[in-house]
Structure formats: C-alpha cells, structure tokens
Backbone as ProteinMPNN parsed JSONL, in Angstrom:
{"seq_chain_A": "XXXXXXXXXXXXXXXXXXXXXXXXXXXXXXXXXXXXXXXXXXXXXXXXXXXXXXXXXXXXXXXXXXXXXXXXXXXXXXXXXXXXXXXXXXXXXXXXXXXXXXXXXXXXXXXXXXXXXXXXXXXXXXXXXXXXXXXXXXXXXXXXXXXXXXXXXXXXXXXXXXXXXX", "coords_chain_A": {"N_chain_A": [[0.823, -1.185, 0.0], [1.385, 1.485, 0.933], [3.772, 1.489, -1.582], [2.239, 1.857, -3.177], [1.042, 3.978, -2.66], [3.397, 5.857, -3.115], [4.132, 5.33, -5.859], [1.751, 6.963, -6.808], [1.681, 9.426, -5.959], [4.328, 10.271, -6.995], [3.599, 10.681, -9.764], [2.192, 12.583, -9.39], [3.324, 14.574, -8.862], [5.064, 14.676, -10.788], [6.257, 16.732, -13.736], [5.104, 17.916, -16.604], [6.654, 17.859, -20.122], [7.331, 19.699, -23.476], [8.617, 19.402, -26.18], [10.283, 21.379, -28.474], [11.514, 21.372, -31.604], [13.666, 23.77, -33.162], [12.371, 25.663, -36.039], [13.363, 25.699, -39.043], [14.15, 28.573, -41.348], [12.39, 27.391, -44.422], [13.365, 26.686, -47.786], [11.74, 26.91, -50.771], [10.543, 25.634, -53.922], [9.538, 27.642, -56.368], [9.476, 27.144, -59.185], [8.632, 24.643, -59.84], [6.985, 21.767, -61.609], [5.442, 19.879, -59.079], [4.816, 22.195, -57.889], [2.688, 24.046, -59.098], [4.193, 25.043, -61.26], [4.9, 25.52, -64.739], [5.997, 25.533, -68.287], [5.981, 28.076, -70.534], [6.931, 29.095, -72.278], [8.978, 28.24, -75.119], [11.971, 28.932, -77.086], [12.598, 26.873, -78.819], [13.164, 23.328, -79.925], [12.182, 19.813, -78.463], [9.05, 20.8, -77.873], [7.072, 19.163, -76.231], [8.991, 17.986, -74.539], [9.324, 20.179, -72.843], [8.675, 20.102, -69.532], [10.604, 18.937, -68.727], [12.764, 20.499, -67.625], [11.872, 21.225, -65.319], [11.288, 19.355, -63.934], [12.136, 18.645, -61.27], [14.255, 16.4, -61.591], [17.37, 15.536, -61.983], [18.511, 13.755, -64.09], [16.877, 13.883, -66.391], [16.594, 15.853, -69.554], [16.193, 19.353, -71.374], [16.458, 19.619, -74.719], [17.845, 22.303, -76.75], [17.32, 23.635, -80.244], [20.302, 23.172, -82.107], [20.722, 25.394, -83.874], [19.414, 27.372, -82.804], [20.583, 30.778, -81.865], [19.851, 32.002, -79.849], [19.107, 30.54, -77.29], [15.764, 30.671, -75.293], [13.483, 30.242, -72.901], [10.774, 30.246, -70.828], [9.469, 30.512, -67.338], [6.439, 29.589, -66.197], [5.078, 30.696, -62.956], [2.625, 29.427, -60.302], [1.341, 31.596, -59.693], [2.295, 34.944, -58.572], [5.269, 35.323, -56.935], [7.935, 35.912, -54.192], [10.578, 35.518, -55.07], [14.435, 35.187, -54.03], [16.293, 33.841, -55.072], [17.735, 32.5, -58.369], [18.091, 29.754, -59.846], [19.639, 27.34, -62.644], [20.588, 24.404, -64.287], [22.908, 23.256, -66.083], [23.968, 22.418, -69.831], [25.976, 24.144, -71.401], [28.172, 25.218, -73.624], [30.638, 28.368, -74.118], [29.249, 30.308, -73.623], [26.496, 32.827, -72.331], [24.489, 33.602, -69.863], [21.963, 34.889, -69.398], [19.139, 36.428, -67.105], [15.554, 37.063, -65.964], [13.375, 38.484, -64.826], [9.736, 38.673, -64.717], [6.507, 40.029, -64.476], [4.703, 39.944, -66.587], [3.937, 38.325, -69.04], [5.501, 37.933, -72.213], [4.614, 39.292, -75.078], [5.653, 38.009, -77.407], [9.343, 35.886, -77.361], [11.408, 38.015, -78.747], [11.019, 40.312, -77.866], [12.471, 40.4, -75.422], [14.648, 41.179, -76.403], [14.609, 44.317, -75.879], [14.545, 44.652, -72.545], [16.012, 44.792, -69.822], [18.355, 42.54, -68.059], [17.522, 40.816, -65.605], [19.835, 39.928, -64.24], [22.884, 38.522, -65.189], [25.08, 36.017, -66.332], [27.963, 35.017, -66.941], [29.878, 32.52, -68.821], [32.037, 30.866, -66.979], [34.683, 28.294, -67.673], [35.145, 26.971, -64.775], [32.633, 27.043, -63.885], [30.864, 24.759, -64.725], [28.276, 24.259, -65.855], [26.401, 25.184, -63.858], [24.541, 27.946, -62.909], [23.867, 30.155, -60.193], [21.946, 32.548, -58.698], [21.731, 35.088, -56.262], [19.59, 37.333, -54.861], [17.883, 40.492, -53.016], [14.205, 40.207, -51.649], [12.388, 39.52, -54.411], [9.254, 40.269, -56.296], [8.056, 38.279, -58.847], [5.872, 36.692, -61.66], [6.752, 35.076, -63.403], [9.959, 33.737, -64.882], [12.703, 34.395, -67.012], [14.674, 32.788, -68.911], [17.735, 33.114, -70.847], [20.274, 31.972, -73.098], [22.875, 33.365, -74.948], [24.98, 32.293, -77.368], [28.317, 32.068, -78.627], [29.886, 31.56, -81.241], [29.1, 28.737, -80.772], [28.854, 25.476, -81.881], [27.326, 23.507, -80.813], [24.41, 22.149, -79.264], [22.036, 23.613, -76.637], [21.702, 22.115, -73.891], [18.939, 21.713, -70.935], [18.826, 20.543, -67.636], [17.924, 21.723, -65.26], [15.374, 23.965, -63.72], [15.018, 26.217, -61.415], [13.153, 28.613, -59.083], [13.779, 30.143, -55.989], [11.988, 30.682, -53.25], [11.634, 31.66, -49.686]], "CA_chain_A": [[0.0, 0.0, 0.0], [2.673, 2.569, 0.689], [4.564, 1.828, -2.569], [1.356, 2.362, -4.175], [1.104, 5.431, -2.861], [4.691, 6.496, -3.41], [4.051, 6.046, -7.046], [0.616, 8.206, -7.254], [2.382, 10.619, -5.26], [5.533, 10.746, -7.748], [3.15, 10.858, -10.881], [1.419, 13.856, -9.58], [4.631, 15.684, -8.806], [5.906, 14.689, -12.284], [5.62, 17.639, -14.617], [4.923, 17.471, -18.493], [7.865, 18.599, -21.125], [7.2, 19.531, -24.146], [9.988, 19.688, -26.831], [9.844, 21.419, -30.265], [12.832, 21.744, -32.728], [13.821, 24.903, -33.809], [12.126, 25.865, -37.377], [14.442, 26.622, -39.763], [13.523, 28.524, -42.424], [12.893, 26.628, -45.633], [12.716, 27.617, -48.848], [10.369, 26.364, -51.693], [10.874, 26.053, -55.438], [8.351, 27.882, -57.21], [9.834, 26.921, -60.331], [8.526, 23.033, -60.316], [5.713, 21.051, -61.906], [4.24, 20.201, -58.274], [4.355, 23.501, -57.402], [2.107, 24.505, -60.129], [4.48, 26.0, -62.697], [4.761, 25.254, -66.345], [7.073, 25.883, -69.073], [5.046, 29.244, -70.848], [7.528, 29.569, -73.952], [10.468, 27.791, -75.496], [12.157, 29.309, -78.72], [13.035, 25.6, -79.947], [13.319, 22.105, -79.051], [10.601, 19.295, -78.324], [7.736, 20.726, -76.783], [6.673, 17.747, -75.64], [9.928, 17.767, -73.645], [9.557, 20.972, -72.033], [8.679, 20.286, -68.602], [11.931, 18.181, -68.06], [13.492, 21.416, -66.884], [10.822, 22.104, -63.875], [10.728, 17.976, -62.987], [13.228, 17.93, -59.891], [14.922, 15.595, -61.773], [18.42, 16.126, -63.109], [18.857, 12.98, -64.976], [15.9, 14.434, -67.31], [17.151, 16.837, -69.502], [15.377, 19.598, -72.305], [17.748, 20.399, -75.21], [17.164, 23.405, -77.601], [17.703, 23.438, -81.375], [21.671, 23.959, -82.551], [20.563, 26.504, -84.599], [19.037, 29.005, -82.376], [21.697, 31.426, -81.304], [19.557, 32.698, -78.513], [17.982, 29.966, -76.386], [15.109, 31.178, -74.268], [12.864, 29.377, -72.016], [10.092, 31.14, -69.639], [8.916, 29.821, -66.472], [5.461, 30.79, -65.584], [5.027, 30.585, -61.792], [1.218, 29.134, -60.183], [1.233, 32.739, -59.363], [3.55, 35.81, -58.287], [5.941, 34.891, -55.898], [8.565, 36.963, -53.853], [11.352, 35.126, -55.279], [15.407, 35.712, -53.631], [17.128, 33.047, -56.268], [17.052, 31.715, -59.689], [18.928, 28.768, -60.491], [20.254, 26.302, -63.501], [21.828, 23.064, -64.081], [22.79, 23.093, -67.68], [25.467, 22.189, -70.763], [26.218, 25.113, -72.579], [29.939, 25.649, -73.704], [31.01, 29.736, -74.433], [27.865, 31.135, -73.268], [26.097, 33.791, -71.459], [23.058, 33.679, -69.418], [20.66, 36.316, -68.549], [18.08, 35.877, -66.146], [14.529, 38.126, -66.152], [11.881, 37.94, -63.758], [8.828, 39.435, -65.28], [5.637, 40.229, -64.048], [3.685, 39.526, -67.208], [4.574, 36.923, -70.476], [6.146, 38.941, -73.368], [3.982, 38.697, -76.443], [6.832, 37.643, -78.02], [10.691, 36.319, -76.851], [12.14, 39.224, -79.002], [10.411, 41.654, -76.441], [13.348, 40.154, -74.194], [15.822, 42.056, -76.481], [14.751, 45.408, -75.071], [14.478, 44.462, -71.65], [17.351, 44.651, -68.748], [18.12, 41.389, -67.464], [17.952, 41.196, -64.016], [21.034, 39.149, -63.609], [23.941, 37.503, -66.385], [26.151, 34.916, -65.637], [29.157, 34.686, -68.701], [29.724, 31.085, -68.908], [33.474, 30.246, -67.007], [34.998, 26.834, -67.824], [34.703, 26.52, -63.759], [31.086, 26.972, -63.261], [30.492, 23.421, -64.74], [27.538, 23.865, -66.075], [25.345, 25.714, -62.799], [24.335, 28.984, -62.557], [22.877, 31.185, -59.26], [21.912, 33.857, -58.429], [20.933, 35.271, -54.96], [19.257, 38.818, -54.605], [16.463, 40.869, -52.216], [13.327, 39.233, -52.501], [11.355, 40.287, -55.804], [8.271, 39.675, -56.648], [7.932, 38.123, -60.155], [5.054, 35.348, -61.845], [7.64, 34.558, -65.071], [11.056, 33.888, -64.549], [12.851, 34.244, -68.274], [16.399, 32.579, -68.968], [18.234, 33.02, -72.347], [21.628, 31.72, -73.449], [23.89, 33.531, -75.696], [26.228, 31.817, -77.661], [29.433, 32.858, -78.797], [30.475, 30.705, -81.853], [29.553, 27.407, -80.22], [28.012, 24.89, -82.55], [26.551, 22.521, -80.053], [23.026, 22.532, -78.657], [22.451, 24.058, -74.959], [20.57, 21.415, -72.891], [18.88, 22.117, -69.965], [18.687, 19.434, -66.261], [16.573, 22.037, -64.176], [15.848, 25.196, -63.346], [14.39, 26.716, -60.109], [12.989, 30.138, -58.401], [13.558, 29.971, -55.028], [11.538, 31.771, -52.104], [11.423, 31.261, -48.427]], "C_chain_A": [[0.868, 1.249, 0.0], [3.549, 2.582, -0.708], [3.26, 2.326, -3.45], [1.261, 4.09, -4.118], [2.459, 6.898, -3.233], [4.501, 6.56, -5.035], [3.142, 7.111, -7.393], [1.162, 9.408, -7.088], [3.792, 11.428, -6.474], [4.965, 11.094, -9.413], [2.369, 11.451, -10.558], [2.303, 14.714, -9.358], [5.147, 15.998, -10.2], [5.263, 16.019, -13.552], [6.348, 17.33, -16.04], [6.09, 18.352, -18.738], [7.949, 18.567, -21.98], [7.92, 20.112, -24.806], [9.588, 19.677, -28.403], [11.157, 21.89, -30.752], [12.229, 22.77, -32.794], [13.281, 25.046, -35.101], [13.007, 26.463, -37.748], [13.666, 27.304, -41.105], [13.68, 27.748, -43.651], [12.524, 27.494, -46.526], [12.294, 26.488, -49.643], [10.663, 26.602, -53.073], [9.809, 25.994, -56.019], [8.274, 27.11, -58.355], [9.419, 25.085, -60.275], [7.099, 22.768, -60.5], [4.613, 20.98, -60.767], [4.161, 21.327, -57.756], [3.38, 24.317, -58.16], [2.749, 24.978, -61.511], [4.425, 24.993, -63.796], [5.368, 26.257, -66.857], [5.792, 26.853, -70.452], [5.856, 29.161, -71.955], [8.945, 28.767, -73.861], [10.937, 28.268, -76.704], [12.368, 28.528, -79.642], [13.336, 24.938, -79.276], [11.325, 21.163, -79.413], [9.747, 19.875, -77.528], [7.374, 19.994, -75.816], [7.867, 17.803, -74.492], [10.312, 18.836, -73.023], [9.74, 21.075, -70.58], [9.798, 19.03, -67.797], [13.029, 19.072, -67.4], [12.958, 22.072, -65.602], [10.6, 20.433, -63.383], [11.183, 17.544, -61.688], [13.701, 16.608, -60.336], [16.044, 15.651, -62.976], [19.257, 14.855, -64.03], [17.563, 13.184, -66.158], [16.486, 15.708, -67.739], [16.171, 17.483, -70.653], [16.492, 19.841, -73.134], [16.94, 21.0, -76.523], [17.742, 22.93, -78.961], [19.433, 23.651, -81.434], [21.909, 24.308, -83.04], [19.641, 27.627, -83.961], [19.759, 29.455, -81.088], [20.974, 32.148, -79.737], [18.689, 31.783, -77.621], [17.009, 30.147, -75.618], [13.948, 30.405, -74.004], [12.083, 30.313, -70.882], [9.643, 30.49, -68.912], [7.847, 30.439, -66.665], [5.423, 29.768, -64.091], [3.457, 30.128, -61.388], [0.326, 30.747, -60.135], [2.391, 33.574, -58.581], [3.693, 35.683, -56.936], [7.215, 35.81, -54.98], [9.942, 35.885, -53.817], [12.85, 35.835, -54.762], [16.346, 34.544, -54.324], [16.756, 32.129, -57.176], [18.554, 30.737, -59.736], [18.773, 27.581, -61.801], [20.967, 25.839, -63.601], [21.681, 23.027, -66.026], [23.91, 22.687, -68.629], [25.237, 23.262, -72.094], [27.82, 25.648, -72.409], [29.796, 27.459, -74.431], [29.654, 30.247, -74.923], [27.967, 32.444, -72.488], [24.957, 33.351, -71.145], [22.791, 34.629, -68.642], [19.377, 35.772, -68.034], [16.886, 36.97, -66.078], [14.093, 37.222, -65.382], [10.835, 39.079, -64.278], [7.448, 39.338, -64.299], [4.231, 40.096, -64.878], [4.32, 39.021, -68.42], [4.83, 37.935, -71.84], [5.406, 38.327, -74.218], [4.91, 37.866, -77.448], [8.401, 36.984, -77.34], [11.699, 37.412, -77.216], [12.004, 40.314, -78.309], [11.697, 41.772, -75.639], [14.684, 41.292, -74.508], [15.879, 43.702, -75.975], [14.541, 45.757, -73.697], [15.966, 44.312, -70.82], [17.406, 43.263, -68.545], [18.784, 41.658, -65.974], [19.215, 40.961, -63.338], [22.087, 38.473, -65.195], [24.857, 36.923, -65.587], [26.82, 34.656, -67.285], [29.643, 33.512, -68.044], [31.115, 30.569, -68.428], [33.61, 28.517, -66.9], [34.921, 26.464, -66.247], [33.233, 26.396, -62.854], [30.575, 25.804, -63.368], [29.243, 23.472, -64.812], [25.856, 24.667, -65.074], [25.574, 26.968, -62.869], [23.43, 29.317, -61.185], [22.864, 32.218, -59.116], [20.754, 33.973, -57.371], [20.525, 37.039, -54.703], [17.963, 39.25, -53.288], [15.398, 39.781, -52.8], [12.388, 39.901, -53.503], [10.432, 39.744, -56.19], [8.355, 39.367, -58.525], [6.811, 36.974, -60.478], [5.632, 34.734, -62.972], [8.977, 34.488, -64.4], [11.448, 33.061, -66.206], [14.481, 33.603, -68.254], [16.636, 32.516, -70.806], [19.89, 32.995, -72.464], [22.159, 32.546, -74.401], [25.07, 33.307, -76.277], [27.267, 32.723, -78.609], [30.429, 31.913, -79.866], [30.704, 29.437, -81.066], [28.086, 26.584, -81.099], [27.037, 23.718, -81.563], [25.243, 23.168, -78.991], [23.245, 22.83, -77.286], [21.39, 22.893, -74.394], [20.41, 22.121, -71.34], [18.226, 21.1, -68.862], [17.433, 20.476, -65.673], [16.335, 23.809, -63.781], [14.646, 25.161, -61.896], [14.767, 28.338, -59.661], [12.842, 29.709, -57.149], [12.332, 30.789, -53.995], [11.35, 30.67, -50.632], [10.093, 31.398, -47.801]], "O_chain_A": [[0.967, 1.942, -1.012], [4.052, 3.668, -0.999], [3.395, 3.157, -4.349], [1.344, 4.999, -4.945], [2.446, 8.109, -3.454], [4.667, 7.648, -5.586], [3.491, 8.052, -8.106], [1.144, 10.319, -7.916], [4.069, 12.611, -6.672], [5.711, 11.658, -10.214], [1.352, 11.238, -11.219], [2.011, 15.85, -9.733], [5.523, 17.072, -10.671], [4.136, 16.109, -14.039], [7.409, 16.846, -16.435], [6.505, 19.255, -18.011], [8.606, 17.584, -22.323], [8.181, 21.275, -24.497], [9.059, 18.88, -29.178], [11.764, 22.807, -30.198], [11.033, 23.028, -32.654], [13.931, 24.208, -35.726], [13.529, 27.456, -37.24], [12.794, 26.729, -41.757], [14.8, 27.406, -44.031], [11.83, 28.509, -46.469], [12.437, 25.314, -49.301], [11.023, 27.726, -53.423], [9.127, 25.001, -56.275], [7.267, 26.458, -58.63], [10.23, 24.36, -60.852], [6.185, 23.282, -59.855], [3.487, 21.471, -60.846], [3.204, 21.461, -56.993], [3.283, 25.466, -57.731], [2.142, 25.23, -62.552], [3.972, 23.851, -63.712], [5.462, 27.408, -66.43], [4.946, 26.237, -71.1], [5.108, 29.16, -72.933], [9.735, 28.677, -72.922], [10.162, 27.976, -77.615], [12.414, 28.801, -80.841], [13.763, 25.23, -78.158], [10.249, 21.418, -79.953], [9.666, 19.442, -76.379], [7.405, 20.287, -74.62], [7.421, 17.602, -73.363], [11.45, 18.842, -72.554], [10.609, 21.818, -70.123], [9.735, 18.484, -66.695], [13.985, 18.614, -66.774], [13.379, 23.063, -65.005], [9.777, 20.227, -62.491], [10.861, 16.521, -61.084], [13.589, 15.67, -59.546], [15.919, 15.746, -64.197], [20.371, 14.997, -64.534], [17.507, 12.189, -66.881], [16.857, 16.57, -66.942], [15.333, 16.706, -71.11], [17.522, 20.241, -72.592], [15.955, 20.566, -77.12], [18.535, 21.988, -78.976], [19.816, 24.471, -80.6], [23.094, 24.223, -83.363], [19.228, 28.609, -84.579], [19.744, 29.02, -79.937], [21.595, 32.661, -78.806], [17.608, 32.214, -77.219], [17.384, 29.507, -74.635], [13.403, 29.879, -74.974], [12.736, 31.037, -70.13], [9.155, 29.501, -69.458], [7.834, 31.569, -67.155], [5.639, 28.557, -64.038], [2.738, 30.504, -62.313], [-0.847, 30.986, -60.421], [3.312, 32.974, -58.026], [2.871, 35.807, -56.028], [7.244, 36.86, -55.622], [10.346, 35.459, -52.735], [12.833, 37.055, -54.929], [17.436, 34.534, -53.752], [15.894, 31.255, -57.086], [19.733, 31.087, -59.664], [17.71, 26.963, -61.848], [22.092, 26.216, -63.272], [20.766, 22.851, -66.829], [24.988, 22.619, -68.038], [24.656, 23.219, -73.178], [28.416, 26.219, -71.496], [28.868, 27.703, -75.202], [29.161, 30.491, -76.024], [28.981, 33.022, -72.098], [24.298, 32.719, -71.971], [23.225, 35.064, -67.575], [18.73, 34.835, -68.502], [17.407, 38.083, -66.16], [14.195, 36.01, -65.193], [11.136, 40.272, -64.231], [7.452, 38.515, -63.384], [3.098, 40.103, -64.398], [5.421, 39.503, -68.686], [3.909, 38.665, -72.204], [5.361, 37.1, -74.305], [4.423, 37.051, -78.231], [8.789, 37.844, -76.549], [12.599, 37.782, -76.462], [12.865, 41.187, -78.193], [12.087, 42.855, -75.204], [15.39, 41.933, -73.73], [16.942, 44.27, -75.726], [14.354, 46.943, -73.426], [16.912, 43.704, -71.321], [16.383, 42.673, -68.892], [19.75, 42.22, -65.457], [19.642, 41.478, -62.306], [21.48, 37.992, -66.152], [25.297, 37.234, -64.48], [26.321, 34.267, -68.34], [29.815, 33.482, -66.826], [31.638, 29.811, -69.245], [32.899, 27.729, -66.276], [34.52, 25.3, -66.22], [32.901, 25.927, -61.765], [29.847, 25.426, -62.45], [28.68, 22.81, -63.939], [24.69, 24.676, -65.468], [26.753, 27.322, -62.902], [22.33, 28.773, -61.089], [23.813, 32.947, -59.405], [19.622, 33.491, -57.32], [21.405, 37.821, -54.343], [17.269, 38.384, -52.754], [15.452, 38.968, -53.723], [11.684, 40.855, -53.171], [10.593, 38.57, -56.525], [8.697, 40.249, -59.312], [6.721, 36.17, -59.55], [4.996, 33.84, -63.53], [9.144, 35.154, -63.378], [11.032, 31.99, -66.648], [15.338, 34.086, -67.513], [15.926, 32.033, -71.688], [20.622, 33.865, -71.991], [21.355, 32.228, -75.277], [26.102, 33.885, -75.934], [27.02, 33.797, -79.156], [31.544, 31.55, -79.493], [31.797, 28.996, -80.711], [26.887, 26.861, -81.051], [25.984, 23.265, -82.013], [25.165, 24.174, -78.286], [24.272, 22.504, -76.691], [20.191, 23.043, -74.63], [21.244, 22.778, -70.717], [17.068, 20.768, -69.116], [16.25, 20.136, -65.633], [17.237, 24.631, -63.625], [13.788, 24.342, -61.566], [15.791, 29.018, -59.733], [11.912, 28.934, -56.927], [11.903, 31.781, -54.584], [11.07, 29.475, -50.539], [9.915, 31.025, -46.641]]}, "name": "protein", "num_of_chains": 1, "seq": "XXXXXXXXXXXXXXXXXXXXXXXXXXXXXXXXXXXXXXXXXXXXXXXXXXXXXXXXXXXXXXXXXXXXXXXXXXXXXXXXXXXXXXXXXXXXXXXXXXXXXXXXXXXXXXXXXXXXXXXXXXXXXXXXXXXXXXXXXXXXXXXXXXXXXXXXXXXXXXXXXXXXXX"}
C-alpha cells in the first residue's frame, strides 16, 4: 500500500515537457511542376519535352535546337511569388546567361531584347555547367532565362531550373 502510494504521489509531482525543434527557415521552389508551374515559352526544341526542366529531376534533360543562337525558355510561376534566387543546371559551352523575372509573359521572346536582365552569368569553364543567383526578394510570376552563344556549334541542354523563395 505505501509503494502504491509512493508512485501516485511521484506521478502527480511529475511535470509534463514539451519539446519542439527549432524551425528553420525553408525555402520552396516555385519553379517546379508540383508547385504549379509550367514551361510558358520555349524558342526551340521538343515541346513535348519541355517540362523536363521544372521535374526535380536532373537525370531528365530539355535540349534546344543547334541553330538558335539565342535559347530562351520562360517559367510561368502558379502565381507571383517573392522570389530571392534563380537557379540552372545546364550544358552550354562559351555562353552567357541572362536571367529576367517578369511580371507579365512577353507577347513575343524578341520583347526580351529590349528588356534589362535582371542578372547575367558569362559562362566560365569553372562553373560546370550551374548557374545562381541570390538577390532581395522580388516579386515576379515569369522567370525568363536566355543563353547567348558565342560561336559554339553545339546545342544548350537544360537538367533544371528553379525560383527559389522562403
């Protein structure tokens, strides 16, 4: 009888403890299929094989014609997002890439030629292929990428791209 009551006694003393991990922030890639997006414009290539650059999967790749000197590819987003980095996994030898975040779909990709780009990345033999870019956060619902080649006969493929936000 006494041990009985030594336990009641010690399991009403006993106080609760409740333990929560720290949240870290995450971030979220607008830029993918389940996230809603979709591939809004390509200047060349299979169609059909557009959304191999928004699949989260970098053994899927899209590759453009090797005759159009300006590759361009538009994300559209499910809706406008307050994006703080754009990234690509890609094979393009003696390039450039420019990066746009738009706010509405260019009637056209030639539109792009009088437009700023928000960001370029010139193509060094140590980048291997990845581009990022990390800025404030900006709202955009398009995110535009276009290659510029530089006397290189081989097609640009593209593994993945992604708009980040937290």
């Amino acid at each position: 009888e006494s041990t009985q009551t030594d336990d009641q006694s010690a399991t009403q003393t006993m106080s609760r403890v409740t333990v929560r991990a720290k949240a870290e922030p995450r971030e979220y890639d607008w830029a993918k299929i389940h996230a809603g997006a979709r591939i809004a414009f390509v200047s060349s290539g299979a169609k059909v094989l557009t959304d191999r650059m928004i699949d989260n999967d970098l053994r899927s790749a899209f590759q453009f014609s090797s005759f159009d000197v300006a590759p361009t590819v538009i994300v559209e987003l499910a809706r406008t997002e307050s994006i703080h980095r754009v990234s690509a996994v890609y094979k393009a030898t003696n390039s450039r890439l420019d990066f746009f975040l738009l706010n509405e779909l260019p009637k056209n990709y030639h539109a792009l030629d009088s437009v700023k780009p928000f960001a370029s990345f010139d193509d060094p033999a140590e980048a291997k292929g990845e581009a990022s870019i990390e800025f404030a956060p900006s709202s955009a619902r398009y995110v535009a990428l276009r290659w510029t080649r530089n006397q290189s006969p081989d097609p640009i493929t593209v593994a993945e791209i992604s708009a980040l936000s937290s």
